[in-house]
N, C-alpha and C positions, 0 to 999 in steps of 0.2 A: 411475208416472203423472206427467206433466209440469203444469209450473202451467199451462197452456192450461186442460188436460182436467179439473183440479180445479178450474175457475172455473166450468165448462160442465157440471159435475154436482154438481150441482143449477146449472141456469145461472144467472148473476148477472148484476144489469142495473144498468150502471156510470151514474151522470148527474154532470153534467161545468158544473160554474159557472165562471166566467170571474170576471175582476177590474174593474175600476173603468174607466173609458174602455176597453172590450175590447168582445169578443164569443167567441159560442159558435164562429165561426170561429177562434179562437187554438187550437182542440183539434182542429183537422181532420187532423194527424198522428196520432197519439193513435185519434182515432176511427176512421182508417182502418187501424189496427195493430189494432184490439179487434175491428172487422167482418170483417178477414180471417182472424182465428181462432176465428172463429164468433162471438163474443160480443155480447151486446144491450148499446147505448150509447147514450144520451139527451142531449146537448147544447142547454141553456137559452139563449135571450138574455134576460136582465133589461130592467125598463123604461128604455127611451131607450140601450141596448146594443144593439151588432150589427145586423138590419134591424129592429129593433122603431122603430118612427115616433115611438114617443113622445118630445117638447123635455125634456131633460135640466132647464131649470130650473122646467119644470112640476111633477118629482118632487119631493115636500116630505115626504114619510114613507118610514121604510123599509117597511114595509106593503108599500106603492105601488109601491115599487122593487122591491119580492121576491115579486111577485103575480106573475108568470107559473110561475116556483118554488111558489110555494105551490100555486097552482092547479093545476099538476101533479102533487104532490103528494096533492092530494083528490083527484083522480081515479084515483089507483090501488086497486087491488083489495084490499081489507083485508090479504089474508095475502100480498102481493107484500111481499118488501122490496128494497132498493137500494145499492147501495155509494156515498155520496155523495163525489162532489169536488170540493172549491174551493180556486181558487187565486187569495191577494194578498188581496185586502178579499170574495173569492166564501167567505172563511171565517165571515163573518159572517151571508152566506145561510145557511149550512150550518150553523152555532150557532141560527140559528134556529128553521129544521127542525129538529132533533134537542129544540127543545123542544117543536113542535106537534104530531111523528107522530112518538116513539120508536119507537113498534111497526113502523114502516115504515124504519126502516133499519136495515140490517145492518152497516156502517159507517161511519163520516166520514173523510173523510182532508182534512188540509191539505198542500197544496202551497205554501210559501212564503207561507201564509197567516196571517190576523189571527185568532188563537186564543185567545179572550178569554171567562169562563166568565158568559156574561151574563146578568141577572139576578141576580147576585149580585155584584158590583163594590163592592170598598174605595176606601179614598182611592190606594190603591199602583195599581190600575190608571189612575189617570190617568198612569202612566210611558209605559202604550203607545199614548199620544196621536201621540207621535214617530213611531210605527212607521203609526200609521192615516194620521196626516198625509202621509207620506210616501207615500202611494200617490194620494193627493188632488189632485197636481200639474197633471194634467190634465184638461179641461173633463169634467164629469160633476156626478150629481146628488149633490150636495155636503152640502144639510140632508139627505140622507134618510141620506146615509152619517154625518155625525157626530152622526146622534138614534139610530141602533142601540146602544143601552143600554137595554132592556129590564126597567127596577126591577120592575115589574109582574107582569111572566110569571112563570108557574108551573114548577115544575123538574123536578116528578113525574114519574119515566121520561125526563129527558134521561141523566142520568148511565149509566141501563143501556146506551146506546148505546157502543161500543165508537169509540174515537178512537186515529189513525195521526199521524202526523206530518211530512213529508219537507222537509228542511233544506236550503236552498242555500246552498253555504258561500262563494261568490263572489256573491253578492247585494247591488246598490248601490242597491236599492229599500227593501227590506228587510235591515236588518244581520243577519246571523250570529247580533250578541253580541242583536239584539233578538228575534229567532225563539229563541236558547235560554232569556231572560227568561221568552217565553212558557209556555214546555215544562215548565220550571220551577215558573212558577204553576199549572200548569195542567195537570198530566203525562198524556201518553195512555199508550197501553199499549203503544206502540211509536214509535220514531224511528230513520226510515231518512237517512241522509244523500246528496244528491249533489252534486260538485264544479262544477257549474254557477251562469249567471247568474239573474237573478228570473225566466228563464221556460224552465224544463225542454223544455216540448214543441214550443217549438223547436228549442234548441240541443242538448239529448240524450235524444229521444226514447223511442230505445230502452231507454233503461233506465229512465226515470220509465216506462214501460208495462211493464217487470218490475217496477217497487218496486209500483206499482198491484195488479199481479197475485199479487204476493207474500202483499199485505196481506188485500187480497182472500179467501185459499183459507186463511190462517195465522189474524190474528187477527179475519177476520169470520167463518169457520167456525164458530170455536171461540166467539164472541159469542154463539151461536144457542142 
């Protein structure tokens, strides 16, 4: 049985966050590689991202910023769960979720993303200030991204969530040596690498939609 057909039994419904000055348009390759193999795929735009109206420096919380995410989120059916993706600062959506609905996902994946165990931050994560800063460069809501440090929240059931990892090793967004710092602090339970820039789905589509799907049927099966 091929990984399509192991995504699609029991089917999996992949949701797809985007980065910082982006939109859920940056995954329109992607979505149309997972639709034509049958698969359910869910594409967010965040506040003041992609056609969301909302002014960028209106956004002053992350809350606020992650309120179409969450909101989506509440709305699913207790026993659904999701394969979550984010990619670049969309890991910090995704760190979030995994603390408000563990029971609703069946994995996280970062894609060259900000992989930071929040709510529980030493003085040694202010290292990956570099790496968040670095994605900040262009106009976007800027306090709501550098107040995601969450001291507050609760951690019970993020940990059961099972976490991926996929590494771009030619990345001038994100370094290399700063995505394996993260991995590092922070180890998931798997780390796929691909030789591309900070954005897979464009420049190598096809295979960031095997590593998805890999993770998908391996280590989100096996989560459950």
């Amino acid at each position: 049985m091929g990984e399509v057909e192991k995504a699609m039994n029991p089917a999996i419904h992949f949701v797809l966050i985007h980065g910082i000055s982006s939109g859920s348009w940056c995954w329109y390759k992607i979505k149309c590689l997972m639709e034509k193999s049958g698969l359910k795929v869910t594409c967010i735009d965040l506040k003041s991202a992609g056609i969301d109206p909302s002014d960028a420096n209106s956004i002053l919380s992350f809350d606020d910023y992650n309120k179409p995410l969450l909101d989506f989120m509440s709305s699913l059916p207790h026993h659904e769960q999701v394969v979550l993706v984010g990619h670049s600062a969309g890991g910090l959506s995704v760190t979030q979720v995994t603390h408000k609905f563990p029971k609703k996902i069946r994995l996280a994946v970062y894609v060259a993303a900000t992989m930071i165990k929040l709510g529980f931050l030493t003085d040694e994560d202010t290292r990956d200030d570099c790496a968040l800063a670095s994605m900040l460069m262009r106009p976007g809501p800027l306090m709501a991204l550098t107040g995601a440090k969450f001291k507050d929240m609760e951690d019970e059931g993020a940990e059961s969530v099972a976490r991926v990892y996929i590494k771009t090793m030619y990345d001038n967004v994100v370094k290399a040596e700063q995505q394996d710092a993260m991995i590092k602090r922070w180890p998931p339970a798997e780390v796929f690498v691909l030789e591309t820039d900070h954005s897979p789905f464009f420049s190598s589509p096809f295979l960031l939609f095997g590593f998805l799907l890999k993770a998908a049927t391996s280590i989100g099966h096996s989560s459950n």
